[in-house]
C-alpha positions as a printed NumPy array, in Angstrom:
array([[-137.018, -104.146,  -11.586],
       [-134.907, -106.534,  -13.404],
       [-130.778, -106.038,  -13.399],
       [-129.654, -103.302,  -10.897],
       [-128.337,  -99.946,  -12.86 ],
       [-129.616, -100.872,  -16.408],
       [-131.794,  -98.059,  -16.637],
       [-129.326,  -95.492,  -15.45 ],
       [-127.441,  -97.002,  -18.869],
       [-129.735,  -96.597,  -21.221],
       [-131.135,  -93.689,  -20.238],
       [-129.042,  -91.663,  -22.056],
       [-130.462,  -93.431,  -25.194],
       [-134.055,  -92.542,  -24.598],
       [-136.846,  -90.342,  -26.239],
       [-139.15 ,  -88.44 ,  -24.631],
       [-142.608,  -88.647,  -26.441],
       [-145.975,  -87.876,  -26.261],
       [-148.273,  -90.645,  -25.995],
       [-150.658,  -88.785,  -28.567],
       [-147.275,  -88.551,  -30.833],
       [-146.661,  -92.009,  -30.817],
       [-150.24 ,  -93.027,  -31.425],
       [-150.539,  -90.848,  -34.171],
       [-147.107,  -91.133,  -36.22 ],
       [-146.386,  -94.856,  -35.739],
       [-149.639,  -95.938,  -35.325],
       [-151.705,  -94.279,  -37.45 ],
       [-149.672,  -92.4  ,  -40.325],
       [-146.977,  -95.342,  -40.607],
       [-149.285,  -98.173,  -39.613],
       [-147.218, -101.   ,  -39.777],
       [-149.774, -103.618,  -39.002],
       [-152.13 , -102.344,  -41.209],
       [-154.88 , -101.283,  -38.316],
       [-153.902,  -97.615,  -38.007],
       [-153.535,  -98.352,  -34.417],
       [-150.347,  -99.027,  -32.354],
       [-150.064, -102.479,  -30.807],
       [-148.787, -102.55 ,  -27.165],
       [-148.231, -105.916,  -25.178],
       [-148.611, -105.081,  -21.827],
       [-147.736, -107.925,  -18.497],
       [-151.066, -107.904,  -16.163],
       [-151.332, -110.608,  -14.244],
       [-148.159, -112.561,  -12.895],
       [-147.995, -116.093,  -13.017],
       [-147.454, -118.003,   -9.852],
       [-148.583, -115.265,   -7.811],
       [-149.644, -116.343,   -3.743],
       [-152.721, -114.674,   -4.039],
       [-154.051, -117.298,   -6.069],
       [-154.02 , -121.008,   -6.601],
       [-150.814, -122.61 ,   -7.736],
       [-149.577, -121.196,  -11.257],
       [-152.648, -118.548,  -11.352],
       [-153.811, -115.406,   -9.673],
       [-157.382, -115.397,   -8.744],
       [-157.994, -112.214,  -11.229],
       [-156.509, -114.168,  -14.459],
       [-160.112, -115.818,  -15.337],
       [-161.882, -112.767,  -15.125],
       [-159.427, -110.969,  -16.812],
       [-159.192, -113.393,  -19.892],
       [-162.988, -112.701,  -20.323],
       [-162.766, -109.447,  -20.469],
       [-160.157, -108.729,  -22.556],
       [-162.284, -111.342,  -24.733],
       [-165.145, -109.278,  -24.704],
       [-163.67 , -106.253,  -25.812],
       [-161.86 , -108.205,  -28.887],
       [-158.498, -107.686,  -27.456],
       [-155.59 , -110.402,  -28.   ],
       [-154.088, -112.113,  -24.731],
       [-151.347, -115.025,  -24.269],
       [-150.66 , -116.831,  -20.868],
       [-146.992, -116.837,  -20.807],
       [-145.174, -119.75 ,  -19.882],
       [-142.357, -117.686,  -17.915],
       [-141.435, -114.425,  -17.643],
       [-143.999, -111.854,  -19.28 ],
       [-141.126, -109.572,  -20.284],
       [-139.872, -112.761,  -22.017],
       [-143.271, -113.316,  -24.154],
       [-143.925, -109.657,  -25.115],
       [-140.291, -109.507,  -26.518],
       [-140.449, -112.737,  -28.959],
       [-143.707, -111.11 ,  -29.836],
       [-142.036, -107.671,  -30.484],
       [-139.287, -108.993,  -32.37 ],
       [-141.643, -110.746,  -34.728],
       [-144.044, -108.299,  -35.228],
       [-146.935, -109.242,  -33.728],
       [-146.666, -106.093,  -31.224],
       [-145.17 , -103.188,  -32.079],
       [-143.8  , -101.654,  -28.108],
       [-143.419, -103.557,  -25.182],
       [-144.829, -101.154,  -22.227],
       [-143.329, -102.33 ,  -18.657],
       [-140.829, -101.013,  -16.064],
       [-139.062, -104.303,  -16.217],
       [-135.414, -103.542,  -18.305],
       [-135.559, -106.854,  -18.303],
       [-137.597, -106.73 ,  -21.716],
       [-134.142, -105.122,  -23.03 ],
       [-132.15 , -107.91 ,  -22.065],
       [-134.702, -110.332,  -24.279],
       [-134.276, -109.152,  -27.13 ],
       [-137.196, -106.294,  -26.927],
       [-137.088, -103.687,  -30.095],
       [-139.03 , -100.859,  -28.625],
       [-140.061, -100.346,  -25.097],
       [-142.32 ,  -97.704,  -23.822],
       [-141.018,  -96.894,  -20.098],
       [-144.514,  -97.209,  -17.639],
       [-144.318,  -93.614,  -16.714],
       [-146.388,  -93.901,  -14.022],
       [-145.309,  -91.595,  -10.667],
       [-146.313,  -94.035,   -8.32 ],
       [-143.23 ,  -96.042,   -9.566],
       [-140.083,  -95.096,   -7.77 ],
       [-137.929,  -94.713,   -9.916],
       [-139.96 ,  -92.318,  -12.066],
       [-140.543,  -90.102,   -8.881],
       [-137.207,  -88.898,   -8.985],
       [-136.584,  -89.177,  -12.664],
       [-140.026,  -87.774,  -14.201],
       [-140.424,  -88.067,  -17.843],
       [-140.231,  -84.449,  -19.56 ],
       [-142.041,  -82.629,  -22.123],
       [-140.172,  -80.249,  -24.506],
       [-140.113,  -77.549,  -22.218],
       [-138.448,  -79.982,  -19.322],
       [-141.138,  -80.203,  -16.983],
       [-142.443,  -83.344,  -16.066],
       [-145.52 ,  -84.399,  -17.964],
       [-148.082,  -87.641,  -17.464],
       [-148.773,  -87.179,  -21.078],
       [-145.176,  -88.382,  -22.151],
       [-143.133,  -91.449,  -21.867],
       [-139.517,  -92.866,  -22.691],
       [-139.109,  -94.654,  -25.295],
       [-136.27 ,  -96.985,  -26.258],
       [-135.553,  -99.081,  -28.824],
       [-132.898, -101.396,  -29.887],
       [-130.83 ,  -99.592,  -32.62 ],
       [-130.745,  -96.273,  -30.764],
       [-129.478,  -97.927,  -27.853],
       [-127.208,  -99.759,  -30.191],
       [-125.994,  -96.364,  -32.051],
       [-125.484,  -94.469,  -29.019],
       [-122.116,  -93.053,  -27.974],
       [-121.937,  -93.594,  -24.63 ],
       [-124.055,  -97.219,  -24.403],
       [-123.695,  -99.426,  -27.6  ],
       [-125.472, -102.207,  -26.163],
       [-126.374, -104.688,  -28.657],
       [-128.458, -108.244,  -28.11 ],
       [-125.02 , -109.67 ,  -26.453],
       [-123.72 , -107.093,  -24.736],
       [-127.41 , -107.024,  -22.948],
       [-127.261, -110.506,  -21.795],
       [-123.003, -109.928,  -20.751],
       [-124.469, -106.872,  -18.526],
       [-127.162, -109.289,  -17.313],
       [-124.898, -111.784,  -16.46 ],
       [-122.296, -110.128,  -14.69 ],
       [-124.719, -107.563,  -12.55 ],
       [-126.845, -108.619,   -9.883],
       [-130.461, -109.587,  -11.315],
       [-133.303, -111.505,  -11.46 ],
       [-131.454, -114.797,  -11.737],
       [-128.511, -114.387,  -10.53 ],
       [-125.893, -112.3  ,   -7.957],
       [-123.575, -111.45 ,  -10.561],
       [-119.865, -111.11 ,  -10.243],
       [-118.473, -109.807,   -7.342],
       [-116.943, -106.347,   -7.416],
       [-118.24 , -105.663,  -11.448],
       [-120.398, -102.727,  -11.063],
       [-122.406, -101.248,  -14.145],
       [-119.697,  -99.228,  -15.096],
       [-117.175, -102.484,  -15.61 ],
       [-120.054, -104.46 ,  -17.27 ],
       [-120.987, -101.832,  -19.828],
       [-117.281, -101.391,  -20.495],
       [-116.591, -105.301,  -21.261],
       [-119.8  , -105.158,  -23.121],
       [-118.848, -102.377,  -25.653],
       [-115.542, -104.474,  -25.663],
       [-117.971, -107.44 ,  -27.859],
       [-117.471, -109.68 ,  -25.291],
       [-121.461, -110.555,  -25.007],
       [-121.159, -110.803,  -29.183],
       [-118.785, -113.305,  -28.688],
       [-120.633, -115.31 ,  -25.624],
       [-123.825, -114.812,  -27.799],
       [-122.306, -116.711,  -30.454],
       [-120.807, -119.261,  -28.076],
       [-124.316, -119.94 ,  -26.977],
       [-125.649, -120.546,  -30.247],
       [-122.891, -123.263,  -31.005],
       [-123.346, -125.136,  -27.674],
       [-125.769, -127.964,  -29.514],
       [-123.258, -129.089,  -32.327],
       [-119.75 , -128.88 ,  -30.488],
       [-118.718, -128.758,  -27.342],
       [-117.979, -125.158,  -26.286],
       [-116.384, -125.447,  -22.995],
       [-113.293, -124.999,  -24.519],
       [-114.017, -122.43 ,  -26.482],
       [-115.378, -120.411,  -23.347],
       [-112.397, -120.779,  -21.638],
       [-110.42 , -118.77 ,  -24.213],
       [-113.045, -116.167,  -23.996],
       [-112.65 , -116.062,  -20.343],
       [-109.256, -115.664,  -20.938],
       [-109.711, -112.785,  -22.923],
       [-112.138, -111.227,  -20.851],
       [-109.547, -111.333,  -17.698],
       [-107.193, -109.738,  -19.658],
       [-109.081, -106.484,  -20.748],
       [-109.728, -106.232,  -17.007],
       [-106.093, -106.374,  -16.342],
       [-104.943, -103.863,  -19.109],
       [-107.883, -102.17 ,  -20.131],
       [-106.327, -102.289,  -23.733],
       [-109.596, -101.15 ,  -25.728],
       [-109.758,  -98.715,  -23.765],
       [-113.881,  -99.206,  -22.73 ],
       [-113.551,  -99.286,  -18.647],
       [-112.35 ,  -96.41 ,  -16.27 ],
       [-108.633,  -98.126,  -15.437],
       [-107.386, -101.834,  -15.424],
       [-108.837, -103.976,  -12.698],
       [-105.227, -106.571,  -12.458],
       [-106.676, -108.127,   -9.125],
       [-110.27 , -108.551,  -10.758],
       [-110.85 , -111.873,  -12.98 ],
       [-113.975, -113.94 ,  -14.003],
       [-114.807, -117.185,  -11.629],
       [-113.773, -120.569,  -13.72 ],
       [-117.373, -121.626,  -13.988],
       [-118.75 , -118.25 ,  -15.511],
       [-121.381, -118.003,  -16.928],
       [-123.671, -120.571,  -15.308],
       [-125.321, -122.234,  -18.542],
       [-128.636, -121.645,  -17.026],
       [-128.948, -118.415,  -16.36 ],
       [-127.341, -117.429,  -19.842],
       [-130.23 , -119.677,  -21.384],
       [-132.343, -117.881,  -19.245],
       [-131.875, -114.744,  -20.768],
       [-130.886, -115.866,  -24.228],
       [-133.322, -118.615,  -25.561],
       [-136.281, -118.141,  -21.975],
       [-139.506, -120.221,  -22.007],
       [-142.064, -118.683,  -24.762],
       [-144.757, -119.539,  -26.983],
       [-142.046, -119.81 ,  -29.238],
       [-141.063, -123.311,  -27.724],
       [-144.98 , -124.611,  -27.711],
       [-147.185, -122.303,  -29.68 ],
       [-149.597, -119.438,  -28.316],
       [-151.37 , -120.158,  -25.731],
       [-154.031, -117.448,  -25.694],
       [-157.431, -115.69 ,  -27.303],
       [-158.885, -112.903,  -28.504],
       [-158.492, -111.344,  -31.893],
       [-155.173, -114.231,  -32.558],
       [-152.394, -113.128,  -34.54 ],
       [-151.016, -116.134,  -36.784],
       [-147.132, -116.625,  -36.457],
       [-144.27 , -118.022,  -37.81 ],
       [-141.438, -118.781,  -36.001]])
C-alpha cells in the first residue's frame, strides 16, 4: 500500500522484534507515558468506504461503542488514517503506529510496527524472522525515523520521504515518468526533499515559485552529472516537468487533513494535546 517500492527501501533499516520484547522494554520498563503499557494507534475502519452510507462504514457506530466500553481511546480522522496516527505519534500521544501503509513514513511517523500478518502479500514472501531466521508470528518489523535516517544505504529524512513520494507512483499521484525508486532515493540522499521541505514551509510569506524553479534547476542537473555521486549513472535525457511538484499533492503529504487543523474528534480515555 501507499508509494510503490518504499518498503523494499527501508527495509534494510528495520528491526526484527518480538512483540513480547517490545511490550516489555518500551512499554513497561521505559514507560514513557507513564502507564507501563505501550500505546499503539491502529486504522480500523476506513472512511468513505461503499459499504456504508456516505463518509461512514456501517461497522464505525458499533465499533466506537465498543472501544468505549472497554476504556480504549478512538479519533475519527478527517483524511487519511495513516495521516492521524502520525501527528499523534509525533506528539506523543501514541507511541508506534501499526499499519502496512508506508505511507505513515511519508507523514512524518516516528516508529512503525510493520502488520506482520501472512495473509498480507507482501509479508508472504518476505516473513518477519526470529533470531534464528525462521519466520515467526510472534515478531514484527519495526522502523523508526532516526534509524532510517542513520542508515547507510537509505538516509531518508522527513523531506527526502515526501521527494520519494512525490516523484514515485502513489496514492496521489503517478509520479515522474521514468524515476524509479532507485533515482528517487538517490535525489533524496542528495537533500533535495530538505530543500523542497523548506520551500513548502515558506510558501505563505513569499512567493516561492521562483525559488522552486532554481531547485528544479538543480535537481535536473544532478540527473545529468550525477555529481554527488547518490544515483547509479547520470540520466542527461531525464529532467523534472516545469510544473513539478503539483502544490497539492506536496500539501498532501506535508501538512494532510488532521485533528491538528480542528481538534480531536473522538472518545474514550482522551488524551489532552497541544499543538
Amino acid at each position: 500500500m501507499g508509494v510503490q517500492g518504499l518498503w523494499e527501501v527501508v527495509n534494510k533499516a528495520g528491526q526484527s522484534r518480538s512483540l513480547s520484547n517490545l511490550a516489555v522494554i518500551e512499554g513497561f520498563e521505559k514507560n514513557h507515558s507513564g502507564n507501563r503499557a505501550l500505546r499503539i494507534g491502529i486504522g480500523t475502519v476506513k472512511r468513505g468506504s461503499k459499504m456504508g452510507k456516505s463518509g461512514s462504514h456501517n461497522l464505525t457506530s458499533g465499533m466506537k461503542r465498543l472501544l468505549e466500553i472497554f476504556g480504549v481511546e478512538w479519533r475519527m480522522a478527517l483524511g487519511e488514517a495513516e495521516a492521524e496516527l502520525a501527528y499523534l505519534n509525533r506528539y506523543g500521544v501514541i507511541d508506534a503506529v501499526l499499519t502496512d501503509d508506508v505511507d505513515a513514513l511519508i507523514f512524518g511517523a516516528l516508529r512503525v510496527i510493520k502488520n506482520s500478518s501472512l495473509t498480507l502479500s507482501g509479508n508472504k514472501s518476505n516473513p518477519t524472522l526470529d533470531s534464528q531466521g525462521k519466520p515467526s508470528k510472534y515478531h514484527a518489523m519495526i522502523y523508526t525515523a532516526e534509524a532510517i535516517r542513520r542508515h547507510p544505504d537509505v538516509g531518508l529524512t522527513r523531506g527526502g520521504f515526501v521527494l520519494f513520494a512525490m516523484l514515485v507512483k502513489g496514492d496521489y499521484g503517478d509520479g515522474v515518468g521514468d524515476v524509479g525508486k532507485g533515482i528517487a532515493l538517490g535525489l533524496a540522499r542528495c537533500g533535495f526533499g530538505d530543500e523542497l521541505l523548506e520551500l513548502f514551509h515558506r510558501r505563505s510569506t513569499e512567493d516561492i515559485r521562483p525559488a522552486l524553479a532554481c531547485w528544479r534547476s538543480s535537481v535536473n542537473l544532478e540527473l545529468h552529472t550525477n555529481s554527488k555521486k547518490q544515483l547509479r549513472h547520470s540520466y542527461p535525457a531525464l529532467s523534472l516537468p516545469p510544473d513539478f511538484p503539483n502544490m497539492q499533492i506536496l500539501e498532501n503529504y506535508i501538512d494532510p487533513i488532521c485533528c491538528a487543523r480542528v481538534g480531536s474528534i473522538g472518545g474514550g480515555k482522551c488524551v489532552t494535546m497541544e499543538s
